[in-house]
C-alpha positions as CSV (number, residue, x, y, z in Angstrom):
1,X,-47.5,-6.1,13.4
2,X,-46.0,-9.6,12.7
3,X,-44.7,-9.9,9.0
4,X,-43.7,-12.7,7.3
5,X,-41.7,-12.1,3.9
6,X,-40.9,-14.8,0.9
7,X,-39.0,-15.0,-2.0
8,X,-36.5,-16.9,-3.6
9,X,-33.9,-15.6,-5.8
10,X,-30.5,-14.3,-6.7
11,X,-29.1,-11.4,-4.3
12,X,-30.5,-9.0,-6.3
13,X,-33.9,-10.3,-5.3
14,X,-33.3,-11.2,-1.6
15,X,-31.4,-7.9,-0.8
16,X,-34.3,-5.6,-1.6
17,X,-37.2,-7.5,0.7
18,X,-34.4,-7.4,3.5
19,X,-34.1,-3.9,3.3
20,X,-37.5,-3.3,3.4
21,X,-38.0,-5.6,6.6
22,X,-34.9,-3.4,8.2
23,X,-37.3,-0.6,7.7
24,X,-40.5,-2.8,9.5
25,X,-38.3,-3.9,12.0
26,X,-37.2,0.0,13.0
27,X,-40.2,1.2,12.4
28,X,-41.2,-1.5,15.3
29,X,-42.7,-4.3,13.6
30,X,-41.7,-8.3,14.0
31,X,-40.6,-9.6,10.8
32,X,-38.9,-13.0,9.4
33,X,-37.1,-13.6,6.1
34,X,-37.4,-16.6,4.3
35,X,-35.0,-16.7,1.0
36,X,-32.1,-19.0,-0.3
37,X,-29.1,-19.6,2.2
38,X,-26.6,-17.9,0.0
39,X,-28.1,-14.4,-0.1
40,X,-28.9,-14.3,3.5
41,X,-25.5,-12.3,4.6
42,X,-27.7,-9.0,4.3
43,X,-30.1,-10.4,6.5
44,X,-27.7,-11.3,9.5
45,X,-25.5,-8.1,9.0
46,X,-28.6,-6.2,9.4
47,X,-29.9,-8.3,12.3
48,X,-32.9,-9.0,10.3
49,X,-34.2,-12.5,11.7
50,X,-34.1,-15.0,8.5
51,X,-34.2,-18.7,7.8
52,X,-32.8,-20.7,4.7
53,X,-35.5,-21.6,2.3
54,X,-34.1,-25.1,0.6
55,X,-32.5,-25.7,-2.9
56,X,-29.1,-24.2,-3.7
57,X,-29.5,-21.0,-6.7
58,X,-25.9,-20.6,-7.9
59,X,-26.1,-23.8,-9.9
60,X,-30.1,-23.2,-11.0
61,X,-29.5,-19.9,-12.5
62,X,-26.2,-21.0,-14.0
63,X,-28.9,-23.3,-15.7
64,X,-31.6,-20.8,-16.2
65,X,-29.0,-17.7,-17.7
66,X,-27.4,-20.3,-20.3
67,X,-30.7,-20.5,-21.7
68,X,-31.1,-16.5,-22.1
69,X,-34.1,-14.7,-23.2
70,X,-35.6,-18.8,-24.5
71,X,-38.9,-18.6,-22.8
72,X,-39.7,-22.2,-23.6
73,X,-36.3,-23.7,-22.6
74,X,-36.3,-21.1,-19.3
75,X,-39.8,-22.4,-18.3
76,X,-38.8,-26.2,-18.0
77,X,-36.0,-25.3,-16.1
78,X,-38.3,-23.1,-13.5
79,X,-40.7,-26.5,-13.6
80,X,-38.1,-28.8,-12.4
81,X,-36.9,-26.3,-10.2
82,X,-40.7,-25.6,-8.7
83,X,-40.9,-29.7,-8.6
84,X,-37.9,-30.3,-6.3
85,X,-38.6,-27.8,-3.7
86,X,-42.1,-26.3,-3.5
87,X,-43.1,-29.3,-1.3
88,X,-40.4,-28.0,1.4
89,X,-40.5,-24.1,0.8
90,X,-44.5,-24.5,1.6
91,X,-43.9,-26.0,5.0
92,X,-41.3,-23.9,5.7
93,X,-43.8,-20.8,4.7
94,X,-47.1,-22.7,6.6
95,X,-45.2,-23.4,10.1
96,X,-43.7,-19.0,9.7
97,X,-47.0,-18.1,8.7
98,X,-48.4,-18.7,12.1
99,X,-49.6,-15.8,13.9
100,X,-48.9,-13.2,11.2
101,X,-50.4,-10.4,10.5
102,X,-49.5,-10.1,6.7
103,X,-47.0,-12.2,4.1
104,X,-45.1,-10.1,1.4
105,X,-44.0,-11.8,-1.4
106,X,-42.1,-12.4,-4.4
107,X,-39.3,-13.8,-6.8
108,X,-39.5,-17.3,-7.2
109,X,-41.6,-18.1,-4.2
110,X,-44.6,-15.9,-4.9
111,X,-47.4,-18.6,-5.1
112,X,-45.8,-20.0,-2.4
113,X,-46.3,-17.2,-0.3
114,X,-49.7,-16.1,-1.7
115,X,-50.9,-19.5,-0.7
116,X,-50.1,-19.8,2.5
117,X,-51.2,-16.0,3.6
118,X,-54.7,-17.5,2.1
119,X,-54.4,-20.7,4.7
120,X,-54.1,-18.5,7.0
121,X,-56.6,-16.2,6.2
122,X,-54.4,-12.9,6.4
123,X,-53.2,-10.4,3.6
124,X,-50.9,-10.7,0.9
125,X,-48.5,-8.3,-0.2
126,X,-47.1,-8.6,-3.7
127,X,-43.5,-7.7,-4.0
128,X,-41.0,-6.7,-6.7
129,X,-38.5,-5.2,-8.4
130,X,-39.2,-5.6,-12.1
131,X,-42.5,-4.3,-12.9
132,X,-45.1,-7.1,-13.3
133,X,-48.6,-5.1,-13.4
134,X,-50.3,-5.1,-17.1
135,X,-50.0,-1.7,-18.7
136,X,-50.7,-0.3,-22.1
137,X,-47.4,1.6,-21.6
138,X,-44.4,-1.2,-21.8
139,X,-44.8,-5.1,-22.8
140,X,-43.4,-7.5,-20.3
141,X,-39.9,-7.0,-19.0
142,X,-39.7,-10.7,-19.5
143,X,-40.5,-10.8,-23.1
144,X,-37.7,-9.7,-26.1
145,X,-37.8,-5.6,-26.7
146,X,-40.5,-5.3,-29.5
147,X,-43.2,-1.9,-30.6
148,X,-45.9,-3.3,-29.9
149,X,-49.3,-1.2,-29.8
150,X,-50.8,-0.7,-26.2
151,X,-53.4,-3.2,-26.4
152,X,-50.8,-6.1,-26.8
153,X,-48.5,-4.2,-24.5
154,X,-51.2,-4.9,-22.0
155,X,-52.2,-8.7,-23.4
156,X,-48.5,-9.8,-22.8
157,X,-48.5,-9.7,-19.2
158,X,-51.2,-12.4,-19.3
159,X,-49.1,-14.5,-21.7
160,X,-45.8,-14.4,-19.2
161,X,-47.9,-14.2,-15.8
162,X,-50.1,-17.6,-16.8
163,X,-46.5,-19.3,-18.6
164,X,-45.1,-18.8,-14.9
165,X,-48.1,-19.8,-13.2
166,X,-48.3,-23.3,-15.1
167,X,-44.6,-24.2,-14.9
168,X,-45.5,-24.0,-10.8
169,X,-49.3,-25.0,-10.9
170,X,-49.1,-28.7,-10.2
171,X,-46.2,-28.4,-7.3
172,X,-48.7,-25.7,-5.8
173,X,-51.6,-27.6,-6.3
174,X,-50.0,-30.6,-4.8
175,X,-48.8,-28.8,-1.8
176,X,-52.4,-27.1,-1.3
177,X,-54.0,-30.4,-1.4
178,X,-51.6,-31.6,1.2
179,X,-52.5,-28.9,3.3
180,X,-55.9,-29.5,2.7
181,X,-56.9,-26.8,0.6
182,X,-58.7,-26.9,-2.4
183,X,-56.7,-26.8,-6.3
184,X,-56.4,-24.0,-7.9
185,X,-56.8,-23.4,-11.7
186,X,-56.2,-19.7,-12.4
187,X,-53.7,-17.0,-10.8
188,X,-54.5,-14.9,-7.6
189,X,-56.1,-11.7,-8.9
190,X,-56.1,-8.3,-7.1
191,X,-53.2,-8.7,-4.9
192,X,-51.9,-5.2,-3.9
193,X,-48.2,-4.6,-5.2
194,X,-45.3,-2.8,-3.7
195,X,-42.5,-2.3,-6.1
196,X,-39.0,-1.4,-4.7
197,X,-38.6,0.9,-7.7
198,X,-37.6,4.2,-8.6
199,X,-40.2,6.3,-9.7
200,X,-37.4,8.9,-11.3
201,X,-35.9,5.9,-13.1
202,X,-39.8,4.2,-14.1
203,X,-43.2,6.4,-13.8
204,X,-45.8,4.5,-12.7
205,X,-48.0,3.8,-15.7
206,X,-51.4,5.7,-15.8
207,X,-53.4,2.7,-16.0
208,X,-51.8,0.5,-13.2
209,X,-54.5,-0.4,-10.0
210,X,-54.3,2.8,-7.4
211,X,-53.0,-0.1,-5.1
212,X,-49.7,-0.9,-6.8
213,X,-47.4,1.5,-5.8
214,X,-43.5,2.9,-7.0
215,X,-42.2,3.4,-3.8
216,X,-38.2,4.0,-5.0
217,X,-35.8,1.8,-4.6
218,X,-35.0,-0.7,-1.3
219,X,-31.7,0.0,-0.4
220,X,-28.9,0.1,2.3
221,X,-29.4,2.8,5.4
222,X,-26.9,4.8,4.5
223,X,-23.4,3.8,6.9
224,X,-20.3,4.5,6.9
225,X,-17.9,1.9,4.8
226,X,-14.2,1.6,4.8
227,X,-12.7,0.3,1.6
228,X,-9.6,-2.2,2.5
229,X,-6.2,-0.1,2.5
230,X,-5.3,-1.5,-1.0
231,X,-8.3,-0.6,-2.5
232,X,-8.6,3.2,-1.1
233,X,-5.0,3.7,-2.2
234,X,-6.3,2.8,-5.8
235,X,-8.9,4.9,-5.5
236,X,-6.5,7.6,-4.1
237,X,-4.2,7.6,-6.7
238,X,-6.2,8.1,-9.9
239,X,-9.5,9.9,-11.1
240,X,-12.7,8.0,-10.6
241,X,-12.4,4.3,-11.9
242,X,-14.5,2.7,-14.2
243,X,-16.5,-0.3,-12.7
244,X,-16.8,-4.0,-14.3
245,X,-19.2,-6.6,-12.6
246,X,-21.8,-8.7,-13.9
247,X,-22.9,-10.6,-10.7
248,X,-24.2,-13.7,-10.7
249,X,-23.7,-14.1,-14.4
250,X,-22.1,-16.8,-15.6
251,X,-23.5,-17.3,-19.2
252,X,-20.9,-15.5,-21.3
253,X,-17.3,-16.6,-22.3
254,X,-15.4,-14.7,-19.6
255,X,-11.9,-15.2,-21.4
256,X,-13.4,-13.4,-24.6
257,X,-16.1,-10.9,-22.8
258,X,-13.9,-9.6,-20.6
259,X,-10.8,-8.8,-22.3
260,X,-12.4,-7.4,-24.6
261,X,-14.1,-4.4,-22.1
262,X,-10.4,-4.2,-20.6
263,X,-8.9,-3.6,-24.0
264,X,-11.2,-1.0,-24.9
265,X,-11.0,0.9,-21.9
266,X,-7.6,1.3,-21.6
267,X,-5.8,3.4,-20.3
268,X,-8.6,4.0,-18.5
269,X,-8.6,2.4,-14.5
270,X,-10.9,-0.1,-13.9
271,X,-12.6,-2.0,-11.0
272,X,-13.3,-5.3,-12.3
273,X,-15.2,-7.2,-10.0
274,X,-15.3,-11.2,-11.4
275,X,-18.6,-12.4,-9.8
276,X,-19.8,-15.7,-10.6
277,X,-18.3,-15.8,-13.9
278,X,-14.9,-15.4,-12.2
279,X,-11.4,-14.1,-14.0
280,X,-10.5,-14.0,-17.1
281,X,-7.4,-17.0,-17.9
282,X,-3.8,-14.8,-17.7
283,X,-2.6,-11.8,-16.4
284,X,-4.6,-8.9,-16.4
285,X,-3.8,-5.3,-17.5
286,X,-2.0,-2.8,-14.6
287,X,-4.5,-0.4,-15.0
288,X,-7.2,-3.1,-13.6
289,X,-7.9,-3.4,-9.7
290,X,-9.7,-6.8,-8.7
291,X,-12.5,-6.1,-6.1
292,X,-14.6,-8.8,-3.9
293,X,-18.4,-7.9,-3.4
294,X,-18.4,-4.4,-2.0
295,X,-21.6,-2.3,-1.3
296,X,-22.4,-0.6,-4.5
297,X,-24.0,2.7,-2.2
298,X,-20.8,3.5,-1.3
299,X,-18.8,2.4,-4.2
300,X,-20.4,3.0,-7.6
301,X,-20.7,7.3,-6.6
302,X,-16.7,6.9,-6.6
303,X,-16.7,5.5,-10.3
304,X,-17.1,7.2,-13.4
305,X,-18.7,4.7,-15.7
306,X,-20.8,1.2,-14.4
307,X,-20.2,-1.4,-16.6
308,X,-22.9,-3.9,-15.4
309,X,-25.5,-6.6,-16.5
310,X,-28.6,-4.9,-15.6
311,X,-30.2,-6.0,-12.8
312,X,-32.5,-4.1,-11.3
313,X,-30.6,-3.8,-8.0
314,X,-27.4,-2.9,-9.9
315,X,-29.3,-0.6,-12.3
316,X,-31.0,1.3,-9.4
317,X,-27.7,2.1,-7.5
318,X,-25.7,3.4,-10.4
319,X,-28.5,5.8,-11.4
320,X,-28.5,7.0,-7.6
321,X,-24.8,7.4,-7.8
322,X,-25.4,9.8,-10.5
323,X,-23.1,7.8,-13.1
324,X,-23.7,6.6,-16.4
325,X,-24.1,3.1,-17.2
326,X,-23.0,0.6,-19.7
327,X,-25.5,-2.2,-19.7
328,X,-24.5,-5.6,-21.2
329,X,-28.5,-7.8,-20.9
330,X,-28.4,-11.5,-20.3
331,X,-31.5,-13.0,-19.5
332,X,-35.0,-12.1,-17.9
333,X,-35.3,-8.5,-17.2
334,X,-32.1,-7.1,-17.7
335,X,-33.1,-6.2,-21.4
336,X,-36.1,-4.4,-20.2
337,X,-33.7,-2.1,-18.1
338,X,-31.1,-1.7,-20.2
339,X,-33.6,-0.1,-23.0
340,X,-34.3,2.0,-20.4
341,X,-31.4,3.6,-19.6
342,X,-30.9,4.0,-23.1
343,X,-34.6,5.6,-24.0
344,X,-34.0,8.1,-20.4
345,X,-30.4,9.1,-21.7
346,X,-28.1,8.0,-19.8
347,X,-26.7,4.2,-21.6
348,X,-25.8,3.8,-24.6
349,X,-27.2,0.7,-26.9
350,X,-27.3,-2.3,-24.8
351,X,-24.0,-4.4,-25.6
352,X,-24.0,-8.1,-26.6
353,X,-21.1,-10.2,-25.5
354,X,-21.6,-12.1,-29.2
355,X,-20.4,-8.4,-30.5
356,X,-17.9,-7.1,-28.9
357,X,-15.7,-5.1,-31.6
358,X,-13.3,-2.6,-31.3
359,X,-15.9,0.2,-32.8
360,X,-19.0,-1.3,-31.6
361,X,-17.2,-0.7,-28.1
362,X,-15.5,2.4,-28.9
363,X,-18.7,4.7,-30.0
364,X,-20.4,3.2,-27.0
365,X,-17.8,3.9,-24.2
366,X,-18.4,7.7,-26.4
367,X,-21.7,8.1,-25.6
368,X,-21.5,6.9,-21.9
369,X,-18.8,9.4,-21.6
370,X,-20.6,11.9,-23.4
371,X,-20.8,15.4,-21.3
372,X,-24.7,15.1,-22.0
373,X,-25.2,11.9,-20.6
374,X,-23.6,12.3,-17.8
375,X,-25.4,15.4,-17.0
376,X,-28.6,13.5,-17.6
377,X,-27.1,10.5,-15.3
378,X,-26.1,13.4,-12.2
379,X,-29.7,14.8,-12.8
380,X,-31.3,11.5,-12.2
381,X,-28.9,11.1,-9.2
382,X,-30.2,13.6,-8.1
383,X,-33.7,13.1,-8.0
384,X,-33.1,9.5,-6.5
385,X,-32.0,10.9,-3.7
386,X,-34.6,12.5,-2.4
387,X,-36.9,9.3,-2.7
388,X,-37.1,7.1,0.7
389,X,-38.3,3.9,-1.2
390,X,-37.8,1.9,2.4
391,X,-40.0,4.7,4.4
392,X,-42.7,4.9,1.6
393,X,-43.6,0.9,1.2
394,X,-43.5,1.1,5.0
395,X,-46.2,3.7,5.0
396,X,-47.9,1.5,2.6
397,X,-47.8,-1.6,5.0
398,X,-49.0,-0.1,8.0
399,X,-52.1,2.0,6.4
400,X,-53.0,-1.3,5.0
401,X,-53.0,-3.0,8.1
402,X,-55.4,-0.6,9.7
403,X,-58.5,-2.3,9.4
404,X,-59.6,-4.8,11.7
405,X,-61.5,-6.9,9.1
406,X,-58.5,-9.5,9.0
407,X,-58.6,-8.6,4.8
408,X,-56.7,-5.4,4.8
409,X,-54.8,-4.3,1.8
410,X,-52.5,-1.3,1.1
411,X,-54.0,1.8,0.1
């Protein structure tokens, strides 16, 4: 088969899809990645063939995390940013598209990718990492942590999915109509999902579509990685380390947030990797080691503690490692993970970087440490790694693919 995959994103989104077209492409399949420039390096380590999608997402979700968990104020921002380069991402999707067999899609270039798959007449492949199907079970990741009865569990999905569908209609519609295709009014319906999510860490829900599938989680083939000789002698010389990273956020005062987490760990050794956000003003304790990006498969099972923002990417690979978590939620979905660490046992409370006390921090840095939680956290390990997320969405693909009807979905 001849794949196309779309999505645009931080790392956290890109990585995944690339893992999962590693798979494709051992498994003997052509694919191509389109995604944003900077979260390519996966792609071309792998030998995964990839091109650039246009716009630049350092600076746009700078923009879009400053707003946090403000759906109104986060959906202008996506409109501008759907205005300035859904023109260019659709020709760069039409002119890949050519000759596929399938498109899989997601993150910010879903519609993008669900359109041209239907210029083309070929199937579409919805996929993600934060669960997006309705369910009675959980409301929207996307919407603020609140009891709701089943029905409006359910109801909320429509409420995020058609917010997100008009901040991108009229870019959409005005590529389609310079493609020649008809406007469209309302959202794609029945598109088969493949979710690069642990099924240990998230059940799929009882009422979810028998073709939207938990596969586990896209990750890394497992390789053999050789921390630099400063950081193995750190590693060396202590017990387990806790580790500090929040990615690609950047919408918290680093010179109160992170001080803060140093002070209350101490004496405790820590990893602190700075990310976007970057280092906290003034020297930093002797118990801290400063990291640069390092594959979290390898390095989070050598850590007691992750100390992270909650991205699913992040989230997934410190349960695998069998370690607790501390989860700290800035935008989007982060908060819909972090409650679930909590509610499965093995986070405390989700912090807020507006609350950052000494006790607040103390009793939670208790429970993470907790011998309870982190035998729940090894027992998830555990069952993590027997899951072959990569191998199972594979599967998926190619029984999908079967057919000769031109129409085929995943089973």
């Amino acid at each position: 088969m001849r794949l196309l995959a779309v999505t645009y994103g931080t790392e956290g989104d890109t990585r995944p899809l690339v893992m999962l077209c590693h798979g494709l492409q051992a498994a003997g399949h052509e694919v191509m990645v389109l995604a944003e420039g900077g979260t390519l390096g996966s792609a071309q380590a792998l030998g995964v063939p990839h091109a650039a999608l246009e716009g630049d997402i350092h600076d746009e979700v700078v923009a879009l995390v400053s707003r946090g968990n403000n759906m109104a104020a986060a959906s202008r921002g996506l409109a501008r940013m759907a205005q300035r380069h859904v023109p260019a991402w659709m020709r760069q999707a039409d002119a890949a598209a050519a000759g596929c067999d399938a498109v899989l899609t997601g993150g910010l270039a879903a519609f993008v990718g669900m359109t041209v798959a239907e210029r083309h007449g070929i199937p579409v492949i919805g996929t993600g990492m934060i669960p997006l199907t309705p369910t009675r079970a959980f409301a929207s990741p996307f919407l603020p942590r609140l009891r709701l009865p089943g029905v409006l569990n359910k109801l909320s999905y429509g409420l995020v999915n058609d917010a997100v569908w008009r901040t991108f209609r009229r870019p959409i519609n005005e590529a389609r109509r310079a493609m020649g295709m008809p406007a469209r009014r309302t959202l794609w319906r029945d598109v088969p999902m493949l979710y690069g999510i642990s099924p240990s860490l998230m059940p799929p829900p009882a009422d979810w579509p028998a073709n939207h599938h938990v596969c586990g989680q896209w990750r890394a083939p497992d390789a053999p990685w050789q921390p630099t000789p400063e950081l193995q002698a750190f590693l060396d010389e202590g017990p387990p380390p806790v580790y500090v990273g929040f990615g690609s956020m950047t919408g918290f005062d680093r010179n109160t947030v992170l001080p803060a987490l140093l002070q209350a760990l101490a004496p405790r050794r820590v990893l602190l990797f700075p990310g976007w956000a970057g280092l906290p003003d003034g020297p930093l304790p002797t118990n801290v080691f400063v990291i640069g990006p390092a594959p979290h498969e390898a390095l989070f099972p050598r850590c007691s503690l992750v100390i992270h923002h909650g991205g699913s990417g992040t989230t997934h690979s410190a349960c695998r490692a069998g370690v607790p978590s501390l989860v700290m939620p800035f935008a989007a979905d982060q908060f819909f993970w972090a409650a679930r660490l909590r509610e499965i046992g093995v986070a405390a409370e989700p912090l807020s970087p507006k609350r950052l006390d000494t006790g607040t921090l103390g009793r939670a840095i208790a429970v993470a440490e907790h011998v309870d939680t982190r035998a729940r956290a090894a027992a998830l390990g555990r069952a993590m790694a027997t899951e072959d997320g990569v191998a199972t969405a594979v599967r998926l693909i190619e029984q999908g693919q079967r057919p000769t009807n031109g129409r085929a979905l995943p089973a």
